[in-house]
Legacy VTK file of the C-alpha trace (Angstrom):
# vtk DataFile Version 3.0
C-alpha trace
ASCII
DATASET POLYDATA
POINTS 510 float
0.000 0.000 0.000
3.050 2.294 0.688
4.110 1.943 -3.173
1.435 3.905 -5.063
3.169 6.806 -6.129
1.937 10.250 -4.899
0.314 12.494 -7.292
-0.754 15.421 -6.370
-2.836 17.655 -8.081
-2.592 20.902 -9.622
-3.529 23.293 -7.114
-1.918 21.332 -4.833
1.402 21.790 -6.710
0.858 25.503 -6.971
0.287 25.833 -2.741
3.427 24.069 -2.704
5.357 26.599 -5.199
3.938 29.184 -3.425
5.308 27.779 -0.218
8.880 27.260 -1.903
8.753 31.066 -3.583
7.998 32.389 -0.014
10.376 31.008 2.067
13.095 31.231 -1.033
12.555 34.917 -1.438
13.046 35.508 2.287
16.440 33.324 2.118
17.946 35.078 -1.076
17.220 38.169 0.718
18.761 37.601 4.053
22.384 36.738 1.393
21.674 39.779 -0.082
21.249 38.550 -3.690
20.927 41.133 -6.899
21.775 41.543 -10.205
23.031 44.427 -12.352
21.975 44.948 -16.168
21.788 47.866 -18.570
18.988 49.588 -20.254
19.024 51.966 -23.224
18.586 55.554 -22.687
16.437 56.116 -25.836
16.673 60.275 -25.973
20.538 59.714 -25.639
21.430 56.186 -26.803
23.123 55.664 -23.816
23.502 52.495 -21.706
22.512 53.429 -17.830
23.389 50.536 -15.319
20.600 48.885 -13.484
20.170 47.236 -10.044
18.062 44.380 -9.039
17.288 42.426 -5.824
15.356 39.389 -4.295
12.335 41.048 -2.235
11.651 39.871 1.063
8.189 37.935 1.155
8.694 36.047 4.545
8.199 39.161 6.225
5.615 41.526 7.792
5.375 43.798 4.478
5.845 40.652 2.203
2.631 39.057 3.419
0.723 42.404 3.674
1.536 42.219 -0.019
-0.277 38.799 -1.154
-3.166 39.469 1.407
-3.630 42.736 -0.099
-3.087 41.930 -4.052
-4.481 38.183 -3.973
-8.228 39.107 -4.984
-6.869 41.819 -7.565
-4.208 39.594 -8.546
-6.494 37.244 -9.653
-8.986 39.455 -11.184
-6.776 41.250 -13.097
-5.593 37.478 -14.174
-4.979 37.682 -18.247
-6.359 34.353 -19.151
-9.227 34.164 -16.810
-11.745 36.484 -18.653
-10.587 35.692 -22.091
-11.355 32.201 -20.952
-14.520 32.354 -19.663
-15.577 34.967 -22.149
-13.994 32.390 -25.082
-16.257 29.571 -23.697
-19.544 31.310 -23.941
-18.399 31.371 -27.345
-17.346 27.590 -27.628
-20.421 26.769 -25.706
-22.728 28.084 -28.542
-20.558 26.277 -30.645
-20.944 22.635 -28.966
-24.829 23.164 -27.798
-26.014 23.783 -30.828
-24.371 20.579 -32.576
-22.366 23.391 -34.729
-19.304 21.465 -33.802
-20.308 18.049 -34.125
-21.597 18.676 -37.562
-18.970 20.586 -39.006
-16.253 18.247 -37.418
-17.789 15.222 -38.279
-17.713 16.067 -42.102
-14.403 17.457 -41.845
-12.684 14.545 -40.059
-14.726 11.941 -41.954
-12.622 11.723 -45.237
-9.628 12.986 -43.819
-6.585 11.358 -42.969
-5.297 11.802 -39.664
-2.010 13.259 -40.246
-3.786 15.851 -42.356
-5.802 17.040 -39.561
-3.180 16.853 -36.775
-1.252 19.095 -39.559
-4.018 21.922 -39.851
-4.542 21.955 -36.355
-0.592 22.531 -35.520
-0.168 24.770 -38.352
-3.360 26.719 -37.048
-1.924 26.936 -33.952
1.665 28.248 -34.591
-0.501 31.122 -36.839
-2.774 32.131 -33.875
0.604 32.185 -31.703
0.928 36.250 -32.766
-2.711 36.682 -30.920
-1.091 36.003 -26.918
-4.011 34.818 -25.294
-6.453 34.615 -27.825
-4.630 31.660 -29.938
-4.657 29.854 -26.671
-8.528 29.975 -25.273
-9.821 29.744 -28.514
-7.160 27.061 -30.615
-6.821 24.550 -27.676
-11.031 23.804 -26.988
-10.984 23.572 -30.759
-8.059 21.190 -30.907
-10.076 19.010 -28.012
-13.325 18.921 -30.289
-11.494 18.279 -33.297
-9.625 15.110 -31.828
-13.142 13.912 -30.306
-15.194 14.187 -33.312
-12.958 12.629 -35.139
-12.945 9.963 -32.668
-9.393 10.627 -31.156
-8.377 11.192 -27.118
-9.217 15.210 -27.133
-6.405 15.256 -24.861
-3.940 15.086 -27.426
-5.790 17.660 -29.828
-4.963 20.281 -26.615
-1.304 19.005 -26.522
-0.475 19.234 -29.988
-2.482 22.720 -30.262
-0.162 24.168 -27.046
2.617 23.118 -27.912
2.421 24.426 -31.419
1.013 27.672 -29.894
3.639 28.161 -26.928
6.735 26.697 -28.785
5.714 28.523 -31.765
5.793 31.537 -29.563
8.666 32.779 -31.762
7.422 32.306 -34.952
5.507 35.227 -36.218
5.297 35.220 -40.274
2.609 38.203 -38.938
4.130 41.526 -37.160
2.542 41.047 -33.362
1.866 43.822 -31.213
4.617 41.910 -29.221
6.319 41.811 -31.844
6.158 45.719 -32.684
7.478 46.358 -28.880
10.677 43.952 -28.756
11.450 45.853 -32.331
11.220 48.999 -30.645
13.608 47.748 -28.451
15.821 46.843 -30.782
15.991 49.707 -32.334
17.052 51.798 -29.218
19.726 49.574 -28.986
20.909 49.429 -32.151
21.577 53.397 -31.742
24.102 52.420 -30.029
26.573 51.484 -32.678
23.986 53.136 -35.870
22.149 56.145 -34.315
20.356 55.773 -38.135
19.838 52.491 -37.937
16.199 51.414 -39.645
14.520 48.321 -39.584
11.790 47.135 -41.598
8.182 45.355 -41.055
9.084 42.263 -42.445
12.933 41.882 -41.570
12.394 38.313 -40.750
9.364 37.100 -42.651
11.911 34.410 -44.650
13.223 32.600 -42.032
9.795 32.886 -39.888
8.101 31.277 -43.136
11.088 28.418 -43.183
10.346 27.788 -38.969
6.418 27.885 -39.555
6.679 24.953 -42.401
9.435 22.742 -41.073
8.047 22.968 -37.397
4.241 22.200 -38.259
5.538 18.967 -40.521
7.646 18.090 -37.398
4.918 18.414 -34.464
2.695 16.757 -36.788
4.763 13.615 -36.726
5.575 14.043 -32.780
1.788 14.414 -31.908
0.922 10.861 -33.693
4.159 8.825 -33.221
4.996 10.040 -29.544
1.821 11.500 -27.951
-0.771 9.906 -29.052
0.279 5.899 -28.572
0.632 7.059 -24.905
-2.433 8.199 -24.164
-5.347 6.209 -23.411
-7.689 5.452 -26.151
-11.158 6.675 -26.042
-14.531 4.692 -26.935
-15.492 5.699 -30.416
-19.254 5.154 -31.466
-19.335 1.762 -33.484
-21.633 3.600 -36.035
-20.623 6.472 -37.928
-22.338 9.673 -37.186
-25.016 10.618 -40.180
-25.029 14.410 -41.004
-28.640 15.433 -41.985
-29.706 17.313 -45.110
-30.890 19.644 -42.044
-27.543 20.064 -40.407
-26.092 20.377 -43.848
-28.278 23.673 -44.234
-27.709 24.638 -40.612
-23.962 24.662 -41.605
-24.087 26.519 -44.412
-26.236 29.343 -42.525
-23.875 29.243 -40.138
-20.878 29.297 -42.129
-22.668 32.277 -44.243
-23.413 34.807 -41.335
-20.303 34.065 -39.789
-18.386 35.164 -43.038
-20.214 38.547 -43.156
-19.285 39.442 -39.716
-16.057 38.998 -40.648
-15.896 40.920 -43.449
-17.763 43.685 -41.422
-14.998 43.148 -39.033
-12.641 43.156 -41.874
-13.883 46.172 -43.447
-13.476 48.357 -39.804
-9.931 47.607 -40.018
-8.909 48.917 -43.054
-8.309 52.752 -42.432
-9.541 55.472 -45.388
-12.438 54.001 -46.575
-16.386 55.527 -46.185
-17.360 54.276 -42.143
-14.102 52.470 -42.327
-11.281 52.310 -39.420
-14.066 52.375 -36.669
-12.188 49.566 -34.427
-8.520 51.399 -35.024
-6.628 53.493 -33.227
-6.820 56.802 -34.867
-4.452 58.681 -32.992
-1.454 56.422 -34.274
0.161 56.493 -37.677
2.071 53.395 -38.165
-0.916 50.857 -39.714
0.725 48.231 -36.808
0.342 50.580 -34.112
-3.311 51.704 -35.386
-4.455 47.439 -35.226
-2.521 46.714 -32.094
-2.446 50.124 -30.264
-3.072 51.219 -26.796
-6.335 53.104 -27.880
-7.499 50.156 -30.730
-11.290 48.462 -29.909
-9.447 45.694 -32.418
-7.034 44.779 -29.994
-8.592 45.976 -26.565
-11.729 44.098 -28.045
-10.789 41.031 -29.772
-11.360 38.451 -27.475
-15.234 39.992 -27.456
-14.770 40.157 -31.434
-14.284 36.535 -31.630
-16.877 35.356 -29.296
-18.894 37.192 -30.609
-17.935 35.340 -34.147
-18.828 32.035 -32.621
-21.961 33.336 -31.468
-23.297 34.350 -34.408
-22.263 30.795 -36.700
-23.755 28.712 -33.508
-26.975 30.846 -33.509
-26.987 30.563 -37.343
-27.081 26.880 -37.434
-29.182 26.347 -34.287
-31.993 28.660 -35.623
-31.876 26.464 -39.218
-31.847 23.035 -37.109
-34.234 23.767 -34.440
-31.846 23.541 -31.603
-32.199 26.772 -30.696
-36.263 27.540 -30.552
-36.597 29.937 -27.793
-34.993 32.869 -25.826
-34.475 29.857 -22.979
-32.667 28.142 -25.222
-30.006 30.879 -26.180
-29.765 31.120 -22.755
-28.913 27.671 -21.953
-26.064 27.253 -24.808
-24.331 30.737 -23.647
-24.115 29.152 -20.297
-23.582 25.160 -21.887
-19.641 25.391 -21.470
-19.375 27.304 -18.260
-21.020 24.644 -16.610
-18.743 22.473 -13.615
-15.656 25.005 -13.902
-15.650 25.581 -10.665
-12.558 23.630 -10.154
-11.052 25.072 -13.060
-11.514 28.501 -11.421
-10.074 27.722 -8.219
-7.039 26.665 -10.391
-6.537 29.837 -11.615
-7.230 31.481 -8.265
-3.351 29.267 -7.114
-2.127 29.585 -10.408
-2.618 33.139 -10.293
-1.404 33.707 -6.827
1.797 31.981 -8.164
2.589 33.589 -10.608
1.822 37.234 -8.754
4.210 35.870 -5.646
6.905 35.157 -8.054
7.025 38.340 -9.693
6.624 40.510 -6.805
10.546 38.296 -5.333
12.213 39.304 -8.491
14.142 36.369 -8.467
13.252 36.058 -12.505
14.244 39.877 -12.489
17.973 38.790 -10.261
18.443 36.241 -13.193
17.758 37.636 -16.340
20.105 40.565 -14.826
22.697 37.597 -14.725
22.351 36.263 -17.414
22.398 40.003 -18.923
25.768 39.868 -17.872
27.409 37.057 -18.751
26.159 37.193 -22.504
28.126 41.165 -22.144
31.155 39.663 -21.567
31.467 37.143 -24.116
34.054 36.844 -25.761
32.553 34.683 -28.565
32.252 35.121 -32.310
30.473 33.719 -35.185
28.580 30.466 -34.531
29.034 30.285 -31.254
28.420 33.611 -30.157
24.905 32.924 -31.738
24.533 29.297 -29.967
25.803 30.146 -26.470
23.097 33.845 -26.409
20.338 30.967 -27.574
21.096 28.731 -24.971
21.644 31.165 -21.723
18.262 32.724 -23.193
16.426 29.691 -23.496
17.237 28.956 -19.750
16.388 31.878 -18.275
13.194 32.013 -19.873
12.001 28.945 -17.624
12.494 31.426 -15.209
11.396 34.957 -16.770
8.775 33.581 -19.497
7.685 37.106 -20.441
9.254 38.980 -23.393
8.981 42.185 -23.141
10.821 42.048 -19.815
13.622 40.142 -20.796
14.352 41.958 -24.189
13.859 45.496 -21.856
16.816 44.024 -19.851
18.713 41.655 -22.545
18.529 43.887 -25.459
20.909 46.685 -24.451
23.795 43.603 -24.679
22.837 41.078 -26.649
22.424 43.580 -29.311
25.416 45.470 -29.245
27.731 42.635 -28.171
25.943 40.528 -31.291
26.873 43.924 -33.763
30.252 44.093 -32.648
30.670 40.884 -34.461
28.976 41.820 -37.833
25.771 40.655 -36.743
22.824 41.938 -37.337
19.868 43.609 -34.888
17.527 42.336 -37.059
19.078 38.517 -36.772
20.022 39.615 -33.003
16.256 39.625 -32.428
15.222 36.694 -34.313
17.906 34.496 -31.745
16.330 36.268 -28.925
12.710 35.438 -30.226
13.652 31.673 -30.708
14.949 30.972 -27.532
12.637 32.621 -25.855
10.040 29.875 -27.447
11.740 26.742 -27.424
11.149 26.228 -23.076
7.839 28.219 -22.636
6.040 25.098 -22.540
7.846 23.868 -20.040
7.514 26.073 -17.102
3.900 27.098 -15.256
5.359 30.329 -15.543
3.606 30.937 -18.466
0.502 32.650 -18.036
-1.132 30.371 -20.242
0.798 27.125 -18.978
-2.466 27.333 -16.418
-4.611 26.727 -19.629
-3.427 24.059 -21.004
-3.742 22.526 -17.151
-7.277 23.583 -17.191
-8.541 21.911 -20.400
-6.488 18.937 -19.834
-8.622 18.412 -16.626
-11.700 19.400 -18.486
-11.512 16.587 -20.903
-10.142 14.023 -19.264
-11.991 10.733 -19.141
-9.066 8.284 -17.940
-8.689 7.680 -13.999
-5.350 9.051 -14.170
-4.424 12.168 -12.419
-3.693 15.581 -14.621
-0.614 16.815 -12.466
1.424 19.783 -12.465
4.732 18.258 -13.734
2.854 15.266 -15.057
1.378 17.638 -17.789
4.821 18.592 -19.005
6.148 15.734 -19.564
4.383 16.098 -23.427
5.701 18.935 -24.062
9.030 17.705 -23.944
9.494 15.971 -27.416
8.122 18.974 -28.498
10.628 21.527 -26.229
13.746 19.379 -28.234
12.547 19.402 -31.440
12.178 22.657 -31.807
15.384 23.543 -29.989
17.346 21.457 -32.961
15.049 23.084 -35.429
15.928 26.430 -34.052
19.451 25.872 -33.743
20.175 24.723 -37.383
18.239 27.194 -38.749
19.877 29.591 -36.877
23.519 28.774 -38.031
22.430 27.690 -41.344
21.073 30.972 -41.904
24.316 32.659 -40.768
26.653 30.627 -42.872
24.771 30.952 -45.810
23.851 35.093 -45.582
20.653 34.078 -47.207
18.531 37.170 -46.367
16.634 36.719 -43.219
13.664 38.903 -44.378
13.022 41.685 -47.059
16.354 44.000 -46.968
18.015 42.168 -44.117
21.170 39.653 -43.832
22.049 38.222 -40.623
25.950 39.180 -40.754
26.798 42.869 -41.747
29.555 45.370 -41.074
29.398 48.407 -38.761
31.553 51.153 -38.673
33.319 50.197 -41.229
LINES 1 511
510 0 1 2 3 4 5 6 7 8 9 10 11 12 13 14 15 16 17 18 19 20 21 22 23 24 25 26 27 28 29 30 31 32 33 34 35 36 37 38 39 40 41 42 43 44 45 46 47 48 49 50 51 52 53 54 55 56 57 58 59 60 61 62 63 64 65 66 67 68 69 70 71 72 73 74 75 76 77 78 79 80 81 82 83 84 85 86 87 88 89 90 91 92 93 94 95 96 97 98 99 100 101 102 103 104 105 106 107 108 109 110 111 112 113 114 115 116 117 118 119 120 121 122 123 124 125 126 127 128 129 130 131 132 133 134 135 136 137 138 139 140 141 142 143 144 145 146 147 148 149 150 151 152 153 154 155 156 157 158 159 160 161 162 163 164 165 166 167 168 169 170 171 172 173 174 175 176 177 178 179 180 181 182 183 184 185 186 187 188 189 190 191 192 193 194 195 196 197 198 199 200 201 202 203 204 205 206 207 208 209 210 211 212 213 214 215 216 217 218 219 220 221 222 223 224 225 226 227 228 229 230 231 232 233 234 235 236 237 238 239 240 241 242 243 244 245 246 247 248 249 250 251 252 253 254 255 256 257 258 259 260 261 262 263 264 265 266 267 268 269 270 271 272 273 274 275 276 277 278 279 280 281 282 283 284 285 286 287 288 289 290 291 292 293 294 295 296 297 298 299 300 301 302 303 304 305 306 307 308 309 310 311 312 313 314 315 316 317 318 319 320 321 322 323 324 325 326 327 328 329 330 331 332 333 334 335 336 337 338 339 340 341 342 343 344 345 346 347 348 349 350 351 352 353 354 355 356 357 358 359 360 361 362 363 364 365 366 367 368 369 370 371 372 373 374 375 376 377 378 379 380 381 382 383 384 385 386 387 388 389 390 391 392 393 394 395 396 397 398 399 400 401 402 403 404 405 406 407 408 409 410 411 412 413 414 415 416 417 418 419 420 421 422 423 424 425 426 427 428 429 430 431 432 433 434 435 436 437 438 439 440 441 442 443 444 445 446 447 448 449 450 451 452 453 454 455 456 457 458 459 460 461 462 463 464 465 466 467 468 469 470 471 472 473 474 475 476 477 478 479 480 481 482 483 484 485 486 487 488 489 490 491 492 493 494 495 496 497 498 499 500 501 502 503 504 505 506 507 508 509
């Protein structure tokens, strides 16, 4: 009886890392431990030296703090209200029968390779929306897999690992994206004070990533994943799709499409009525789609819901499963149903996650590792390989970008120039690694996701765990660390252009 193995659940794990972050913070303190990095002065082009330290939460004003901030903490949680606002969406969706029928006809003659491939591709390409790729891309990869009579639970992995590993890999200019650039650029001043870079400096290699990493996920998700988990019970009979539900679909399908080229149409700027969801006061097309003041980007997650809405409506109207105002009600509220636990998993994951960044022990590190990649003494090939790897490490530890590249940039960029290599190419390393471990750590804000659906369609008696749960994302995290890592030098051997006007290796000061 002592020899079962001890699994404890999710929320348990995060009490526990809570516990550890605590008591950690309190030690690092009491050794004094802090990190120095540099920033970029942007009116001067200066570098200005930085100071960071370990904050004291196993103290008086350390527990004030996570009394205080745990409600708001978790309020203000990113992927808590585009989930739950997502799932009204996806609830519509399912009620109705929307999904059944239109996965049912679009598994049915379909190989399965073919649909693991559109759902990974998919995935990496909803990557550049943050949050929205995952709320909306991993339900869908769980329907899609169960439909088609497959585990759902390894439509979720394939879809997060695509969309957290493909974190990186942005054919599309992100609003992410357009700040890391910014970034960049500041640094780049430096060395060029008229440095320029454009829109698509790395669309080439991005489009190289995208193909090679969606064939290779593909053949991870059905040779590695899915043999290991357990099968599911697939209906002996195959499902009939009524000339009804073929009509439904069609409606469905219809008034979805003219929403979104309503939708479409408010985006483009200069045309009668047109622009209405931009932000005006910007003049940069990227900063008027993705800006501070843009209903697009403020209001997407609503945008989209509001999409799926509108096709399940469509089709339930046309099918009769929709008949009444009671019945509207019922399907806005049909996927919202039992998530209590999944809400209380949030709550810890949340608290986590707010603990963590209040220590600054991710802050003390990245500062470290700021450090050590500003006194390399590297060139060439491994220059490039050793900033990958001490990037890719610390962002187990610091999963958010922006932060990182505020306190990485300032180095990696000018140390990277000093050896004829490109900011453009400088970023491109810095995007990589920060992808290729994101879906390992519960750091990432949307790590909790992944948890949360894995739990919510689970049918097996084994235990969804903390740990347990990453232990498919590592073919994945390897994979795409090799992918990354030949590409990378490939592309610098070869001085194939990287994107439209720019070459990863190029002269300054010359």
């Amino acid at each position: 009886m002592f020899k079962k193995k001890l699994k404890l659940s999710p929320i348990m794990s995060f009490i526990i890392l809570i516990s550890v972050t605590i008591l950690l913070s309190g030690f690092l303190h009491l050794i004094n431990v802090q990190g120095e990095y540099t920033t970029v002065n942007r009116a001067s082009s200066e570098l200005i030296n930085n100071v960071v330290e370990v904050k004291n939460l196993f103290s008086t004003k350390g527990i004030k703090h996570i009394v205080t901030t745990a409600v708001s903490g978790f309020v203000n949680f990113e992927p808590l209200g585009a989930l739950i606002i997502v799932l009204i969406g996806i609830g519509v969706l399912e009620k109705t029968g929307f999904m059944k029928t239109f996965f049912t006809i679009l598994t049915r003659n379909s190989k399965r390779y073919t649909i693991t491939f559109i759902l990974v591709f998919l995935s990496l390409l909803f990557s550049l929306l943050g949050k929205v790729g995952f709320v909306v891309m991993l339900p869908i990869g769980a329907l899609l897999f169960k439909y088609g009579r497959r585990n759902p639970l390894g439509g979720i992995i394939a879809s997060f690992a695509s969309l957290s590993f493909g974190y990186g890999i942005n054919v599309f200019m992100s609003a992410n994206d357009s700040t890391l650039l910014s970034m960049t650029l500041n640094a780049a001043y430096i060395t060029d004070p008229k440095y320029k870079i454009g829109v698509f400096f790395a669309l080439f290699i991005m489009i190289a990533v995208l193909i090679i990493t969606s064939i290779v996920f593909t053949h991870i998700t059905e040779k590695k994943i899915m043999p290991k988990l357990p099968r599911v019970d697939a209906e002996d009979e195959e499902v009939k799709i009524t000339n009804k539900e073929l009509r439904g679909l069609i409606i469905g399908l219809g008034v979805g499409f003219i929403y979104t080229l309503i939708v479409i149409y408010m985006i483009i700027p200069g045309l009668p009525l047109s622009g209405l969801l931009l932000d005006s006061s910007s003049t940069k097309y990227i900063d008027m789609l993705f800006g501070a003041n843009s209903m697009f980007n403020k209001g997407f997650i609503f945008i989209v819901t509001l999409l799926f809405v509108i096709i399940g409506l469509g089709y339930g109207f046309m099918t009769k499963t929709i008949k009444n105002n009671n019945d509207i009600a019922e399907s806005l509220g049909y996927s919202l149903d039992g998530i209590g636990s999944i809400l209380v998993l949030l709550f810890f994951a949340s608290l986590f996650i707010n603990i963590y960044d209040e220590s600054g022990i991710g802050m003390v590190l990245v500062a470290w590792t700021s450090k050590i990649i500003g006194g390399l003494k590297f060139s060439g090939i491994g220059l490039i390989l050793t900033v990958f790897a001490l990037v890719a490490i610390v962002n187990i530890f610091c999963p958010s970008s922006t932060v990182k590249w505020s306190m990485l940039s300032g180095n990696v960029v000018t140390v990277l120039m000093a050896e004829s290599i490109s900011p453009e190419f400088a970023q491109v390393i810095f995007s990589a690694a920060d992808s290729v471990t994101k879906g390992l750590t519960p750091l990432f804000l949307y790590y909790v996701i992944y948890i949360a659906f894995l739990e919510k369609y689970n049918k097996s008696d084994e235990t969804i765990t903390l740990f347990g749960s990453a232990k498919y994302m590592v073919p994945y995290a390897v994979y795409i660390t090799l992918i990354w890592a030949v590409v990378l030098v490939a592309w610098y051997l070869t001085g194939l252009p990287i994107g439209i006007g720019t070459l990863p290796g190029v002269t300054y000061g010359a």
